[in-house]
C-alpha positions in Angstrom: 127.8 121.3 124.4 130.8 123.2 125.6 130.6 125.8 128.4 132.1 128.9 127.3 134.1 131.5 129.6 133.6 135.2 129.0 137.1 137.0 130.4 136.9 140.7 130.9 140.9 141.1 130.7 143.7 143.1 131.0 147.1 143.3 132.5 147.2 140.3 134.6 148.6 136.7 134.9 146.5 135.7 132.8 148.2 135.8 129.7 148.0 133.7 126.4 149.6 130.3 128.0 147.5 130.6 130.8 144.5 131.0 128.3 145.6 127.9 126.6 145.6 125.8 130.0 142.3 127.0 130.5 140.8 125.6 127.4 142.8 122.9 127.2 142.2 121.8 131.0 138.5 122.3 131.0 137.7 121.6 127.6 136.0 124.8 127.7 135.1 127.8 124.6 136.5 131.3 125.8 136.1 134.7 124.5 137.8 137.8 125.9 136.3 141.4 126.0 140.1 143.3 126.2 140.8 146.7 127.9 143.4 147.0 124.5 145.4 149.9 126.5 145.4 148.2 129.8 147.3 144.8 128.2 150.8 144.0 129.3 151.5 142.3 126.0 150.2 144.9 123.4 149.2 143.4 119.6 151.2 140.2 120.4 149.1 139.0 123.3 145.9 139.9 121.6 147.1 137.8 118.3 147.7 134.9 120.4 144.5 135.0 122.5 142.5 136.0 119.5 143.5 132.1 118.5 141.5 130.5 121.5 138.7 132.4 120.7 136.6 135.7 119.8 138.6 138.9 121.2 136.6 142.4 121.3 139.2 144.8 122.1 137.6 148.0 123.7 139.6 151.3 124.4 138.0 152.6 127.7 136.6 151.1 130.6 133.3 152.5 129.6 132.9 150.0 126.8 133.7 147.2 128.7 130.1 146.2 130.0 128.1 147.1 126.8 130.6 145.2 124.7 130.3 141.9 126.9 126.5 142.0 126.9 126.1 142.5 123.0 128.4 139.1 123.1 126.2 137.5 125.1 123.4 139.1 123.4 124.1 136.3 120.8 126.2 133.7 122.7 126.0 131.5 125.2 127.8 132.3 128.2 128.3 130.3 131.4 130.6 132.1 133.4 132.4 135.4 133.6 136.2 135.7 135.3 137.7 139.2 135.7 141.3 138.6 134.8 142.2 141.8 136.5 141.3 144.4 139.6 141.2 147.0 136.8 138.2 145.3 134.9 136.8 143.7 138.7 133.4 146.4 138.8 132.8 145.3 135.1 133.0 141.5 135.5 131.0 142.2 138.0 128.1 144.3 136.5 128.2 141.9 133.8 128.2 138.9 135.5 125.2 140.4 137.5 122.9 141.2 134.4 123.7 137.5 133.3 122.3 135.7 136.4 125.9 134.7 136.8 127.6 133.5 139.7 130.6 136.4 140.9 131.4 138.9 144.1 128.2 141.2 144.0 128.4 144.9 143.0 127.3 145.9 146.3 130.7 144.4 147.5 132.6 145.7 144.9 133.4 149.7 146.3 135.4 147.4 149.1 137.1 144.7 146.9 138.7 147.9 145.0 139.0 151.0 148.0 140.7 150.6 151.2 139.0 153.2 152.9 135.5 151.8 152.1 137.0 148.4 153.1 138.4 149.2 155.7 135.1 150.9 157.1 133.0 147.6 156.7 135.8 145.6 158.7 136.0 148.0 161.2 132.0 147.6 161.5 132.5 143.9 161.4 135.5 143.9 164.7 137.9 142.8 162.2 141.9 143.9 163.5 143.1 146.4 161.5 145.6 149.3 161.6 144.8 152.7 162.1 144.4 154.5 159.0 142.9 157.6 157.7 142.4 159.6 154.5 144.3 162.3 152.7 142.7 164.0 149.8 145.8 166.5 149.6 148.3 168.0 151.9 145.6 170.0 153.9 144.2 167.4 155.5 148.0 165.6 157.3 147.6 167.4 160.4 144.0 165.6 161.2 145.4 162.4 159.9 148.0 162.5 162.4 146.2 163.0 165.0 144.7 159.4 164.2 147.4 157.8 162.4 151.8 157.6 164.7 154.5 157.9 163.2 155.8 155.7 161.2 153.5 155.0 159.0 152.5 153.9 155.6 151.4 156.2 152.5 149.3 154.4 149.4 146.6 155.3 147.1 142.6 154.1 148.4 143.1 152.4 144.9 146.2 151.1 143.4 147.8 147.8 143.3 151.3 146.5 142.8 153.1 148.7 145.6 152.2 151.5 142.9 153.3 155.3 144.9 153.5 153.3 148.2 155.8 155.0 150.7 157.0 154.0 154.4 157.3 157.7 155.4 158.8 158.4 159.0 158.4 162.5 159.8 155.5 164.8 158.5 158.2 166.6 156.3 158.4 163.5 154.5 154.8 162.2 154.8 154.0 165.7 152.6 156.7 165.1 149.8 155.6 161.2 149.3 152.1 162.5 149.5 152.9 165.3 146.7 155.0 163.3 144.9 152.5 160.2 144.9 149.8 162.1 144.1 151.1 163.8 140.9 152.7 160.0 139.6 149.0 158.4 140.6 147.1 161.3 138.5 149.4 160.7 135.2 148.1 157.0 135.3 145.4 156.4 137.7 143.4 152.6 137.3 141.0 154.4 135.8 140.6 157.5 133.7 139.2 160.1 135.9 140.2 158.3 138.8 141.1 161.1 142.0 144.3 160.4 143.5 143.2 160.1 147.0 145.2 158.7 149.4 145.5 156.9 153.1 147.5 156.8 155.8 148.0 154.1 157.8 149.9 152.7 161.1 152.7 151.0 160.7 152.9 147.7 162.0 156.0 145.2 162.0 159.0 144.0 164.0 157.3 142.9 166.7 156.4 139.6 165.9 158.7 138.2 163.3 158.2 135.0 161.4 158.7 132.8 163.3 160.8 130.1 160.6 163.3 132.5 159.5 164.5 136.4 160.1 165.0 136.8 156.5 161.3 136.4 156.0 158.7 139.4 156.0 156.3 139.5 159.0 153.5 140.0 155.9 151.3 136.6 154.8 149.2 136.1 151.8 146.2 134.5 152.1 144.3 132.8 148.9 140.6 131.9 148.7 138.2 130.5 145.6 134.6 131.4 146.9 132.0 129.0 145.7 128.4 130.6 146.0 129.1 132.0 149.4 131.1 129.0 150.6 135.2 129.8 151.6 137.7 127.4 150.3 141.0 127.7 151.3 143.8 128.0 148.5 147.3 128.6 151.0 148.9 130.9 153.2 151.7 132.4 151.7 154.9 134.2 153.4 156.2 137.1 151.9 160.0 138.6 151.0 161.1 141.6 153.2 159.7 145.1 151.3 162.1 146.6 148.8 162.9 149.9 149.3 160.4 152.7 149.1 157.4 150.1 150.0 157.6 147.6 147.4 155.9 144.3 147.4 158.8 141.6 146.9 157.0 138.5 145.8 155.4 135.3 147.4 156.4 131.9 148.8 154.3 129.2 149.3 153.8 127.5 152.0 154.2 129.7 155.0 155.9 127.3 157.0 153.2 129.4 160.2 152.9 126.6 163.1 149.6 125.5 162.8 148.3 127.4 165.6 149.3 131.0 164.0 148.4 129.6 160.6 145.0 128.8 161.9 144.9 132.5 163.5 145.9 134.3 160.2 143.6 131.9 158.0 140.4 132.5 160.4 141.1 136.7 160.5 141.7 136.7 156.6 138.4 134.9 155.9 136.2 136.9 158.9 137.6 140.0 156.7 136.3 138.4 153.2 132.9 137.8 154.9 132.8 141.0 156.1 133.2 143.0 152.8 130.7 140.8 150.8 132.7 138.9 148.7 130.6 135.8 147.2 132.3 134.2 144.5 135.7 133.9 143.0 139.5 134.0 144.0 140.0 136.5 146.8 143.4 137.7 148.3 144.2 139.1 151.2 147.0 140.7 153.3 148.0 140.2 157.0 150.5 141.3 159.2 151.6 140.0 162.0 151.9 142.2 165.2 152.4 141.2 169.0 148.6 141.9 169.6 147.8 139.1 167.3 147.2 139.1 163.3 145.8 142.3 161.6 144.3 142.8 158.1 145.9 145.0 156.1 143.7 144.2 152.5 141.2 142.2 150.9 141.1 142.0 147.1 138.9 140.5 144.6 141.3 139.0 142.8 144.2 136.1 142.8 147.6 137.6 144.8 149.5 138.7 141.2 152.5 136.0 141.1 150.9 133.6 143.2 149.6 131.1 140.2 153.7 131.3 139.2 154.2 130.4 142.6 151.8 127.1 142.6 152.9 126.1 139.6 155.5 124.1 140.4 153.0 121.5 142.8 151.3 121.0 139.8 148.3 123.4 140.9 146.7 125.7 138.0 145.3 128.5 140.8 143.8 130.3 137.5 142.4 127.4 135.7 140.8 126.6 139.1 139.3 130.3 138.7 138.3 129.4 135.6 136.1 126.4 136.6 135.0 128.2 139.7 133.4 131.2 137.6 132.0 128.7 135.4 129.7 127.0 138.1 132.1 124.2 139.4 133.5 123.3 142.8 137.4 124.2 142.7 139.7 121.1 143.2 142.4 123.0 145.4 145.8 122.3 145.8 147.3 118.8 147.3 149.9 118.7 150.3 152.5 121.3 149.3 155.4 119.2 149.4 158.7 121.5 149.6 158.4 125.4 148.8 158.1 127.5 146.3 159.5 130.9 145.6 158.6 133.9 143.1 161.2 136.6 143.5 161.4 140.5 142.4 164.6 141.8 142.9 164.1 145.9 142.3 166.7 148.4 141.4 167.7 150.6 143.8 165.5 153.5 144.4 167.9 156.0 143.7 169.4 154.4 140.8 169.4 156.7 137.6 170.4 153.7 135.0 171.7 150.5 134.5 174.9 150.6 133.3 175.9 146.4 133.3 173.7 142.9 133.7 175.7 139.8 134.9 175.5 137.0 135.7 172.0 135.3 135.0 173.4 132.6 133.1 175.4 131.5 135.5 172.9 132.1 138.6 170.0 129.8 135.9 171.6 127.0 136.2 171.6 127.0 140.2 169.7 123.5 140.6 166.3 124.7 142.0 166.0 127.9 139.6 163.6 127.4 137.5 163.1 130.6 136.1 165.9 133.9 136.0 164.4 136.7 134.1 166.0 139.6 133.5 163.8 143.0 133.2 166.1 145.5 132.8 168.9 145.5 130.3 171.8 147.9 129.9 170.4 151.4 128.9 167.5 151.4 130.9 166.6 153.7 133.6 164.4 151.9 136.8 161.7 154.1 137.8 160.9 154.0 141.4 157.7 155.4 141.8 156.3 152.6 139.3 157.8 149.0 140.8 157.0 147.3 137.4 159.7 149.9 136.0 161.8 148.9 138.4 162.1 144.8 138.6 165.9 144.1 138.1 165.2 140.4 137.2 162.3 138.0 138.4 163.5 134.6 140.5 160.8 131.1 140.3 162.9 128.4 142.6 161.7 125.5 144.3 163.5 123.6 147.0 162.7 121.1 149.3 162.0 123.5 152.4 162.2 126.4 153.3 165.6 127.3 154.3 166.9 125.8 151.1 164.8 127.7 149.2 166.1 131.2 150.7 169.3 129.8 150.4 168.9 129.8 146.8 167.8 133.1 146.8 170.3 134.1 148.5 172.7 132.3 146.4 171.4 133.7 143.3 171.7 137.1 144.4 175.4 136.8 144.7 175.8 136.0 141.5 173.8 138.2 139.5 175.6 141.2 138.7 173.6 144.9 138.1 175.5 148.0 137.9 174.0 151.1 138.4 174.3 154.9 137.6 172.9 157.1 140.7 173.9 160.7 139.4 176.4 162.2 137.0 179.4 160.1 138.0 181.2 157.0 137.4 179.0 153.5 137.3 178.6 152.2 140.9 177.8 148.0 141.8 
C-alpha cells in the first residue's frame, strides 16, 4: 500500500512541479489542506495540485488543523510536511495528534519568534547579537540602552526581508519602526498578528568571506532532522543585502575553509538543539564577526530558494523533506561539484516605476544561465517595504567555481537593462 503525505500548504517552493516530483520520486499518495489566501499561485496552482490528489482549500488559519484531522479522520496518513512557516504551528499540532513524526509544539513559539528564540539560545550559550524588543516607539530609548548603533530593525515574526531596515540614528530607527509597523499590520502572517518588533546589533565587515569581497559575510545553513538526529544538508554563502535589508538569494557551496565551515556548521546546529527542533528541514542564519560565528535565526523550514539552488547537482532538498516527514532516513546531497547561484536582483528602493526591461534575452543565453526571469514589466511600480514587490528579475546559474559563477552574475547584470521612474521627472537607468 502506498504511503500517503498530508501537506499543510501555502506560499512556498513547494509548488505544483515540485508536488509532481514528490509523487513521482517516492511513489507516494499526497493530499494538501491549502491556506487558499496565502497561495502564490491563486486557482491555477490549486487546479494543478488538485490533479495529484485531494485539495481542501481553507480560508483562515483557524480551519487549517480541524480540516486536516477530519481527513485523516477517514484516511490514512503517514507523514505530515508544512510546506510553509505560515502553516509551521499547524503542521505541527496536526502532526502531534497523529502520533507523527515533526518539530514539537513546544518548540514551535521559537521556530516562528525571534525573541522567544533568541531567549532559549541565549539560555543555551549560543553567540548571538544583542537584541531587544520594541512594541512601539515608546519603548527605543530602553532598547538602546541594550542594543549600538547601527543596528537592524525586523518584525519577531516575518520572513522574506519583509519591513526589515539597517537603520543608523534614533531619528531613523523611529520612522522604520513607524513605517514597518503600519506595512506589517496591513498583512501580518497571521490575522490578528501584533506587529511587534526587535532590534538588533549589527554585525558585519569585520570578518569578510574569506573567497571573495563580493560575497556577503552571511551563511545559510540546511538541516533534515530525523527523530532527533541532525543531518547536514550544506552551508550556503549569501549575496551582499539589497538595499533597505533585503535578503539577496543563496549560493551553494560556501567555498568556507574547512575549519570556518566546521565552526559555522557546529554553532548553527548547537542553536537547532537548543530551541527544540526534532524533525524536519531546519534553516538557519549565521554571521560571521571577528569574535567568531554568531546566530542570527533558526527556522523550521527549508531556506526559501535553496531547493532552486540544489537543483542543478541533481538534489531534490524538498522531495528529501518529503521522505523525511514520511518516516525515512533523507539521502542528502553528493559532493557539490562546481557552484550554484539563485539571484534576486531588487529595484531600487526609491524607484516609483519601471519605465523599460532590456536585455534578458540576451543576458539568457549567457552559457551557465539557466534561468532569467523577469518580475517586473513596464508599468509596474516596485514596492520596497514588500521585497517580493520588488524583485527586478530572478538569476539560476551554475559554473564550475565560484568565481565564475559571480562572474556570471556579474556579467548578466550588465546586460539587463531596467529603467526606472524615482519622482515626477524624466525616466532615469
Amino acid at each position: 500500500m502506498k504511503k500517503r503525505l498530508l501537506v499543510l500548504h501555502a506560499v512556498s517552493p513547494l509548488g505544483p512541479e515540485e508536488a509532481e516530483r514528490v509523487v513521482e520520486t517516492l511513489g507516494v499518495d499526497i493530499a494538501l489542506v491549502v491556506l487558499g489566501p496565502r497561495t502564490a499561485g491563486g486557482p491555477a496552482e490549486l487546479e494543478r495540485l488538485a490533479r495529484l490528489g485531494p485539495v481542501i482549500e481553507v480560508t483562515d488559519c483557524a480551519e487549517l488543523v480541524p480540516a486536516a484531522l477530519e481527513f485523516a479522520a477517514g484516511h490514512r496518513v503517514d507523514g505530515v510536511l508544512a510546506s510553509s512557516e505560515l502553516v509551521l504551528a499547524e503542521a505541527a499540532a496536526v502532526a502531534g495528534a497523529l502520533g507523527l513524526p515533526h518539530h514539537p509544539t513546544r518548540a514551535v513559539p521559537a521556530l516562528l519568534r525571534k525573541d522567544v528564540q533568541r531567549e532559549r539560545l541565549r539560555a543555551a550559550g549560543i553567540p548571538t547579537p544583542a537584541w531587544a524588543v520594541l512594541h512601539g516607539p515608546q519603548d527605543i530609548p530602553r532598547a538602546l540602552r541594550t542594543v549600538p548603533l547601527p543596528a537592524v530593525l525586523k518584525p519577531v515574526r516575518g520572513m522574506g526581508s519583509t519591513t526589515t531596515f539597517a537603520v543608523a540614528t534614533p531619528a531613523e530607527l523611529e520612522h522604520c519602526l513607524r513605517e514597518g509597523q503600519r506595512v506589517y499590520a496591513e498583512d501580518p502572517p497571521q490575522p490578528g498578528e501584533p506587529p511587534v518588533f526587535q532590534l538588533e546589533e549589527y554585525l558585519g565587515g569585520d570578518r569578510p568571506h574569506p573567497e571573495d569581497p563580493r560575497l556577503d559575510d552571511m551563511f545559510s545553513v540546511e538541516f533534515l532532522m530525523f527523530e532527533g538526529e541532525v543531518h547536514h544538508v550544506v552551508v550556503g554563502a549569501k549575496p551582499p543585502k539589497a538595499p533597505p535589508f533585503r535578503d539577496a538569494g543563496h549560493i551553494v557551496p560556501s567555498a568556507l575553509p574547512p575549519r570556518l565551515h566546521d565552526e559555522v556548521a557546529g554553532v548553527a546546529e548547537r542553536a537547532v538543539r537548543a530551541v527544540g527542533a526534532y524533525h524536519g528541514a531546519v534553516h538557519v542564519e549565521v554571521k560571521l564577526s571577528a569574535a567568531g560565528p554568531r546566530v542570527i535565526e533558526v527556522n523550521g523550514r527549508f531556506g526559501f530558494a535553496l531547493p532552486l539552488a540544489l537543483r542543478p547537482f541533481g538534489y531534490d532538498y524538498l522531495t528529501d523533506a518529503a521522505r523525511v516527514a514520511l518516516g525515512e532516513r533523507p539521502l542528502l546531497p553528493d559532493r557539490l561539484d562546481g557552484a550554484s547561484l539563485v539571484l534576486r536582483a531588487y529595484a531600487p528602493a526609491d524607484a516609483r516605476e519601471v519605465t523599460a526591461v532590456r536585455g534578458i534575452r540576451e543576458a539568457a543565453r549567457l552559457e551557465g544561465v539557466l534561468h532569467l526571469v523577469p518580475l517586473l514589466a513596464a508599468g509596474q511600480r516596485p514596492d520596497p517595504m514588500r521585497p517580493a514587490g520588488s524583485i527586478a528579475y530572478l538569476l539560476c546559474a551554475r559554473a564550475p567555481d565560484l568565481p565564475s559563477l559571480l562572474d556570471l552574475a556579474d556579467r548578466v547584470a550588465e546586460r539587463v537593462e531596467i529603467s526606472y521612474r524615482f519622482g515626477e521627472d524624466e525616466p532615469a537607468a
